[in-house]
C-alpha positions as CSV (number, residue, x, y, z in Angstrom):
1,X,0.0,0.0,0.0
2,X,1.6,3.2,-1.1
3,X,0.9,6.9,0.8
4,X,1.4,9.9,-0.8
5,X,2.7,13.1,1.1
6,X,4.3,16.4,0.6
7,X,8.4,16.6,2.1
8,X,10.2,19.4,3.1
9,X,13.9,19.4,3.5
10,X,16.6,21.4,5.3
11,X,20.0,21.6,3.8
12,X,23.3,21.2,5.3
13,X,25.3,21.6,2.0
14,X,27.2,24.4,0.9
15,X,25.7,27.2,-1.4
16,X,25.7,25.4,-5.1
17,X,22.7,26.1,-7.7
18,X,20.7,22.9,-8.4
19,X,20.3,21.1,-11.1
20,X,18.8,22.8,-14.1
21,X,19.6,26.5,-13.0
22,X,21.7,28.8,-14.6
23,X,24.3,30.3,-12.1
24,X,24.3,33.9,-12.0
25,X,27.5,35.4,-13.2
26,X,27.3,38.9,-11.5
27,X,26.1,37.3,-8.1
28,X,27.3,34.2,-6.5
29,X,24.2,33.4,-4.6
30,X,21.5,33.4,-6.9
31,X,20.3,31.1,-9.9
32,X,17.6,31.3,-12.9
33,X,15.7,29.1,-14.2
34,X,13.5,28.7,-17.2
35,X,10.6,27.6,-17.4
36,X,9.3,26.7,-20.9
37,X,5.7,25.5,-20.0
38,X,3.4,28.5,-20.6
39,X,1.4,30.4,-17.9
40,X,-0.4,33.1,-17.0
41,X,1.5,35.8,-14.8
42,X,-0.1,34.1,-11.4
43,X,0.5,30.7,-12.3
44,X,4.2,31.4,-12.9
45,X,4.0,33.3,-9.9
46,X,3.3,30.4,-7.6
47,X,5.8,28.0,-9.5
48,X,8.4,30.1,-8.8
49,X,7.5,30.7,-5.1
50,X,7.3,26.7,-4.6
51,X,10.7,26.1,-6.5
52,X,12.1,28.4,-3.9
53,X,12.4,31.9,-5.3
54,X,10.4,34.6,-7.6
55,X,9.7,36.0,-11.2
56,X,12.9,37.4,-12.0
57,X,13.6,40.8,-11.5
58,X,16.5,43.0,-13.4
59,X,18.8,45.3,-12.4
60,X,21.4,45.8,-15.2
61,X,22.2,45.8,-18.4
62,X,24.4,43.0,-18.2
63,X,21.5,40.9,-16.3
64,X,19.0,41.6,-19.0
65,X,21.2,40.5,-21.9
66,X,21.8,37.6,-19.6
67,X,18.5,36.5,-19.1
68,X,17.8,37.0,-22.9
69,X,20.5,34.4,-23.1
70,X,19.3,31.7,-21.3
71,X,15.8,31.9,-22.3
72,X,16.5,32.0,-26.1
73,X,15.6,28.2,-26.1
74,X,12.6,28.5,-25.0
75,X,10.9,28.4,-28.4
76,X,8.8,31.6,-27.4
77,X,8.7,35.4,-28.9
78,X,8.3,36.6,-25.0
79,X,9.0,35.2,-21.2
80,X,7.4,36.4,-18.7
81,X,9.6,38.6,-15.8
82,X,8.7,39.4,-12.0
83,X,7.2,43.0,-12.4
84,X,3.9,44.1,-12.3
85,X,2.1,47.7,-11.4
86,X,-0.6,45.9,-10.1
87,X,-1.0,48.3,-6.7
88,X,-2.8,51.2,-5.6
89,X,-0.2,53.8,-7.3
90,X,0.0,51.8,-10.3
91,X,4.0,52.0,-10.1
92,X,6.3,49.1,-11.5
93,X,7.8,47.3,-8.6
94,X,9.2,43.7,-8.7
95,X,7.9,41.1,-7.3
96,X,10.8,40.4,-5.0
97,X,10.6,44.2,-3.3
98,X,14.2,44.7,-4.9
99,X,14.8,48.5,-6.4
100,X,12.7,49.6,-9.7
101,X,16.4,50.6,-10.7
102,X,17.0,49.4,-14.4
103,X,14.4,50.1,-17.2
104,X,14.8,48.6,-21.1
105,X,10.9,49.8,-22.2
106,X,10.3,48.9,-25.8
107,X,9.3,52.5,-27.9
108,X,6.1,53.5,-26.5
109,X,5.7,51.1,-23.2
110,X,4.6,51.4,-20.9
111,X,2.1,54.2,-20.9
112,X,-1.4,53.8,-22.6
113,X,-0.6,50.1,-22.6
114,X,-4.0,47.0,-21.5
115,X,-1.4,45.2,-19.6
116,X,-0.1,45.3,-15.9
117,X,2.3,42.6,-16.0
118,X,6.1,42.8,-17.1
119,X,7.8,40.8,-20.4
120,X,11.1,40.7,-21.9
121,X,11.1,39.9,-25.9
122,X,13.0,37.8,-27.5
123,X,13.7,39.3,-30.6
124,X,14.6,42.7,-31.5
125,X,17.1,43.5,-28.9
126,X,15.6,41.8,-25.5
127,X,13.2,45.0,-24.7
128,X,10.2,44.9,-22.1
129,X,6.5,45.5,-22.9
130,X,3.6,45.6,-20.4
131,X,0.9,43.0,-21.5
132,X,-2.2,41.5,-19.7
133,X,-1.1,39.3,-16.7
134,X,-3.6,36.5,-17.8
135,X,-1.8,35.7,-21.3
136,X,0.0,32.4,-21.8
137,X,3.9,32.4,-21.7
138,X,7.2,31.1,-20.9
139,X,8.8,32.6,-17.4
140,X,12.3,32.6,-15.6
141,X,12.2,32.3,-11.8
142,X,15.8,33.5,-9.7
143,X,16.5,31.7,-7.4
144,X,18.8,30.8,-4.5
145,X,21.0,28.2,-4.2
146,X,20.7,25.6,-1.4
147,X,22.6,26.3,1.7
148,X,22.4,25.4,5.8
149,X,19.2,26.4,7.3
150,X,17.6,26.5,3.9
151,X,13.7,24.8,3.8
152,X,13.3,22.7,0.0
153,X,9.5,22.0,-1.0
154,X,8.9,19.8,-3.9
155,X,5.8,18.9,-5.8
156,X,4.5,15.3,-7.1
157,X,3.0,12.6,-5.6
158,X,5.6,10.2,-3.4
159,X,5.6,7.6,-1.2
160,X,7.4,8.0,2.3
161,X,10.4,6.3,1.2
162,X,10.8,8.6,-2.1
163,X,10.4,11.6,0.2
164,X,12.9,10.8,2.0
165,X,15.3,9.6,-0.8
166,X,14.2,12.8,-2.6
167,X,15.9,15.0,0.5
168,X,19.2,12.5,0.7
169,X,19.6,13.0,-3.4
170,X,19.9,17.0,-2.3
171,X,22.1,16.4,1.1
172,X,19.4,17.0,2.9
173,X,17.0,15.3,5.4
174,X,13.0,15.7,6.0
175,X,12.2,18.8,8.3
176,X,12.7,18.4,11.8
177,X,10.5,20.8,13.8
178,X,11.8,22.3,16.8
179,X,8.8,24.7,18.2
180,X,5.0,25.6,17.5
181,X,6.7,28.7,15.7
182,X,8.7,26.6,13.2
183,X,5.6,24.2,13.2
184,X,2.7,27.4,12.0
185,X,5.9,28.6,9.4
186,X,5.8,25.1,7.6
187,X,1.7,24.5,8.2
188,X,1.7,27.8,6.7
189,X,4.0,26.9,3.6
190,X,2.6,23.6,2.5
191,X,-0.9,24.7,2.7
192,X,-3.5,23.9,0.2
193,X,-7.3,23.9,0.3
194,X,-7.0,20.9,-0.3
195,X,-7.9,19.1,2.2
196,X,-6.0,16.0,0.9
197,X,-2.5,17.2,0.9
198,X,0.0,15.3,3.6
199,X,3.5,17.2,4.9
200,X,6.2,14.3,5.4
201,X,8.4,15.7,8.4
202,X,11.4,13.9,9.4
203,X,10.5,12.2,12.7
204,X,11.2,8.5,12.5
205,X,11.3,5.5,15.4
206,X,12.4,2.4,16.7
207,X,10.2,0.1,18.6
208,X,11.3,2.3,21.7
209,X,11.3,5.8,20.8
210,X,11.1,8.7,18.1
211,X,13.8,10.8,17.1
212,X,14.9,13.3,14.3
213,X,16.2,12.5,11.1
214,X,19.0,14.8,11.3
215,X,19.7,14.1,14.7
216,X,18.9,17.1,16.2
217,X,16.7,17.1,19.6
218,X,13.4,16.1,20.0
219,X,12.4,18.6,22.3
220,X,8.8,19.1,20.3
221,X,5.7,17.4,19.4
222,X,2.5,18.1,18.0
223,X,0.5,14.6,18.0
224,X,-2.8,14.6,16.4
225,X,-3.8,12.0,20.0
226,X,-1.9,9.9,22.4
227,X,-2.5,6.9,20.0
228,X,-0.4,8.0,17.1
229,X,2.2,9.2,19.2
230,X,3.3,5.7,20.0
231,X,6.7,4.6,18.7
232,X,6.5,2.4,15.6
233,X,9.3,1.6,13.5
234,X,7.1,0.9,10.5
235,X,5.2,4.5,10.8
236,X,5.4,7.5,8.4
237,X,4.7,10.9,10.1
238,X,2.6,13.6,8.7
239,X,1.5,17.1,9.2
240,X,-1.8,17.1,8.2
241,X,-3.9,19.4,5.4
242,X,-5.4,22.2,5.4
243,X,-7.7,22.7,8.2
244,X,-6.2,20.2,10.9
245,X,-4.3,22.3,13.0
246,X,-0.6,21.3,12.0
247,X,-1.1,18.3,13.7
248,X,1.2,15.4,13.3
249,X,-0.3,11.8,12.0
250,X,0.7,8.2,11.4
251,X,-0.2,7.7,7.7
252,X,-2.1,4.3,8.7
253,X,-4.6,6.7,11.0
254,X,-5.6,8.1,7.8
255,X,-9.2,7.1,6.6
256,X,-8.4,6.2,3.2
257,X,-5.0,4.7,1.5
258,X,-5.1,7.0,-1.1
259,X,-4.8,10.9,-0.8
260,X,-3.0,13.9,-3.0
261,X,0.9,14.6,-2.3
262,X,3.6,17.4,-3.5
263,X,7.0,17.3,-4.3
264,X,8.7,20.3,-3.7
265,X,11.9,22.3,-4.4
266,X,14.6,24.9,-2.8
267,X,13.4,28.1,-0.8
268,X,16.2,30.0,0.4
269,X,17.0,29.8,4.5
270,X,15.0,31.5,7.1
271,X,17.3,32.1,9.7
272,X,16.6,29.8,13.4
273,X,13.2,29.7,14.7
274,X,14.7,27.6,17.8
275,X,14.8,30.6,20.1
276,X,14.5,29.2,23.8
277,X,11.4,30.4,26.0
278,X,14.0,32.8,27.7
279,X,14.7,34.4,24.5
280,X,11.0,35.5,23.9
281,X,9.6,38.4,23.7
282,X,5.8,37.7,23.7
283,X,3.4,37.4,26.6
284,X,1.4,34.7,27.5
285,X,-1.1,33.6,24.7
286,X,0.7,35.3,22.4
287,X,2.6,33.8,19.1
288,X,6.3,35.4,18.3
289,X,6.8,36.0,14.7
290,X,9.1,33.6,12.6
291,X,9.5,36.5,9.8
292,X,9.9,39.3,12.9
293,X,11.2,37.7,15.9
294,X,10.2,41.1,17.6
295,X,6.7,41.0,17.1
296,X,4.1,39.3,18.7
297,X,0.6,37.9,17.3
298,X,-2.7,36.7,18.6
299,X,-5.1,35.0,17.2
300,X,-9.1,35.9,17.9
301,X,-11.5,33.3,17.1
302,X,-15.0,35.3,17.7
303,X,-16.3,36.4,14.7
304,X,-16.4,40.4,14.8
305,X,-16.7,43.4,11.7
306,X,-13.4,44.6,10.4
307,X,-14.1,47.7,12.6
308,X,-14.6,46.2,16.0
309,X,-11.9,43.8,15.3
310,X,-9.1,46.8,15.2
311,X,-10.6,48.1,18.4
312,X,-10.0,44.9,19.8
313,X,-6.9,44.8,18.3
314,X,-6.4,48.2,19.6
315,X,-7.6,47.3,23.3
316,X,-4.4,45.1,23.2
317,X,-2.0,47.9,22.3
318,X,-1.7,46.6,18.7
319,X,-3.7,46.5,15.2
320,X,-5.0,43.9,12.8
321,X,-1.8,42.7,11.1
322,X,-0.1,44.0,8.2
323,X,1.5,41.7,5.7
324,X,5.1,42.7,4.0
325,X,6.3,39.8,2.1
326,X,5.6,36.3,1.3
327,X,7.0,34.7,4.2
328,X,4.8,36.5,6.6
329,X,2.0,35.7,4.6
330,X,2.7,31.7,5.1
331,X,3.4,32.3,8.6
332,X,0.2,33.9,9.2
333,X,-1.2,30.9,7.6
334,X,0.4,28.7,9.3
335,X,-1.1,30.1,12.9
336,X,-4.4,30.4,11.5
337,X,-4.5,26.9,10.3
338,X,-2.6,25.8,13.8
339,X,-5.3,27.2,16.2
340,X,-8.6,27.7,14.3
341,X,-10.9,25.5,12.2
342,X,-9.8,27.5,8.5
343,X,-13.4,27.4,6.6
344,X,-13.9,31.1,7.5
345,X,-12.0,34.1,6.2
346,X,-9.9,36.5,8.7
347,X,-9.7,39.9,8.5
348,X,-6.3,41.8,8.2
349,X,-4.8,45.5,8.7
350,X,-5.7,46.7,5.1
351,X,-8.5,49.3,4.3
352,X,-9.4,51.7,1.6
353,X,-11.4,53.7,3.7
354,X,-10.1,56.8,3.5
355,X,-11.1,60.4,1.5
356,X,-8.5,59.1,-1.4
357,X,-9.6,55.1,-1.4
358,X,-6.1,54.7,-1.6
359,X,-5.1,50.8,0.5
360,X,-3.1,51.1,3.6
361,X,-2.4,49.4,6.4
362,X,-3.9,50.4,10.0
363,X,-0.3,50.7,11.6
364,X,0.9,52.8,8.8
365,X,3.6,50.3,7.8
366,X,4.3,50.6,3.8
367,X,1.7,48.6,1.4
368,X,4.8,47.1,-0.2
369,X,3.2,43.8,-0.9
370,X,0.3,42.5,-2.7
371,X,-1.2,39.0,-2.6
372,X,-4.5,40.0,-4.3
373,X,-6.6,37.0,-5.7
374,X,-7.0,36.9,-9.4
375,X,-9.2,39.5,-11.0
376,X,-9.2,41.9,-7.8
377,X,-7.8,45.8,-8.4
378,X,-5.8,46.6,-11.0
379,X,-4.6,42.5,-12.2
380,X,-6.0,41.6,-15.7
């Protein structure tokens, strides 16, 4: 009987661009790769964020004539690159908050121009136009390479045993998990609304007791009951789906033999999450960020409007949150999904409602990221 999961890995190997990826030759620690399959904007959006980086953005024109380089093989008159002026301002930014510092605009782009979403052409000198983010093309993702303390996701469907030889073929081991911090951050980053989708971690056990597979200390758990928390050398552990807490099961204590898995690739490292309880910040019922260690979170579960839950927010010397990158957003996520039932939608710090309609964020942080669902504001 074969289960099928999700793995992630962390990396003890030295900085080295995988397989497939074209090593940067202006910047040792990042890689590109092409991506030949067309997609919309979004789609090649989310590839890139699960192989472990972003569209590419371009700061030079020595990068741009490099990218044109690599992605000449791709059979297509245009790729798809990580910039968009898909906010409030309607400024071009890239996707991976880097400086708007380089420009190669084709004659006449971008202004006037139906799209909001940033292409390099092939032919005739490598220039950029602004098209509609929902046409089909070729992308190039940058990436960086694998290193210690790095987290690798991977998509396909794989048994336990292929999870785990997928992490050895990359030096690495399945995830350990070392605190209910590290444990939201990765519930955050392999959730799916589908309910289906398992998270291979890297506990494993003798008849006796469980330990790591990298060796490091068991000095967290986060059984799903006391029942599957029973040492068994022939037992697979998973975090469960969407919608189950983060909660860790034997794959036999699933209903059914047969459920959806991921393979997953390289996202760059995240810095420790192991801080000690001395080491923390945050109160009592309170959640210290992964993303900010210096900020604290909590989670109300009583439904309330947007307006009394900023009062409330407010009551506690803080506001509803504000998102600035993508790794918040998974973290945020990820304590959602770890301490509430995840059918309903939560409310965050952003509002329009102001003289101007212009989007902000209640703690007057910069709205320097966008995660907008397709269709919403100024995407097409």
């Amino acid at each position: 009987m074969a289960f099928l999961n999700l793995g992630l890995c962390t990396f003890p190997s030295e900085p080295t661009c995988p397989e497939g990826t074209a090593p940067s030759p202006f910047d040792p620690s990042v890689c590109y790769k092409v991506f030949i399959n067309a997609s919309d904007y979004y789609t090649a959006s989310d590839v890139c964020t699960s192989a472990g980086g972003l569209l590419t953005s371009i700061h030079s024109a020595f990068e741009s004539q490099f990218v044109l380089g690599i992605s000449s093989g791709s059979g297509a008159d245009s790729v798809w690159l990580g910039g968009n002026n898909a906010n409030v301002n309607a400024t071009w930014k890239w996707d991976d908050n880097s400086p708007f510092d380089y420009i190669d605009w084709a004659a006449g782009q971008p202004p006037n121009t139906p799209g909001n979403c940033l292409t390099l052409h092939l032919q005739g000198g490598g220039f950029w136009f602004a098209e509609k983010c929902n046409e089909q093309k070729p992308f190039i993702c940058k990436l960086l390479p694998t290193k210690p303390g790095s987290i690798f996701k991977g998509y396909g469907n794989m048994t336990c045993d292929y999870a785990r030889q997928l992490c050895s073929d990359k030096n690495s081991t399945l995830a350990s998990i070392h605190s209910f911090r590290e444990n939201a951050f990765i519930q955050g980053l392999a959730s799916s609304p589908n309910f289906d989708i398992k998270t291979v971690i890297g506990l494993i056990s003798d008849v006796a007791a469980w330990r790591w597979q990298d060796n490091t200390l068991l000095n967290y758990t986060h059984w799903a009951d006391a029942a599957t928390s029973q040492p068994n050398s022939k037992s697979c552990i998973s975090m469960g789906g969407f919608g189950q807490y983060g909660n860790w099961y034997s794959v036999q204590d699933y209903p059914t033999p047969e459920y959806t898995t991921q393979a997953i690739c390289k996202v760059s490292g995240y810095g420790s999450f192991n801080k000690s309880l001395k080491d923390s910040i945050c109160p009592a019922g309170t959640i210290q960020g992964t993303v900010d260690p210096n900020a604290c979170y909590k989670v109300f579960a009583k439904g309330l409007n947007w307006y009394s839950a900023e009062q409330a927010c407010q009551k506690e010397n803080g506001h509803l949150i504000s998102i600035h990158n993508s790794l918040e957003n998974w973290f945020f996520i990820g304590i959602i999904d770890n301490n509430v039932p995840t059918t309903v939608d939560f409310w965050v710090g952003g509002t329009n409602d102001n003289p101007n309609g212009t989007w902000g964020w209640n703690d007057n942080s910069p709205f320097d990221f966008l995660n907008w669902a397709p269709g919403l504001l100024n995407w097409q």
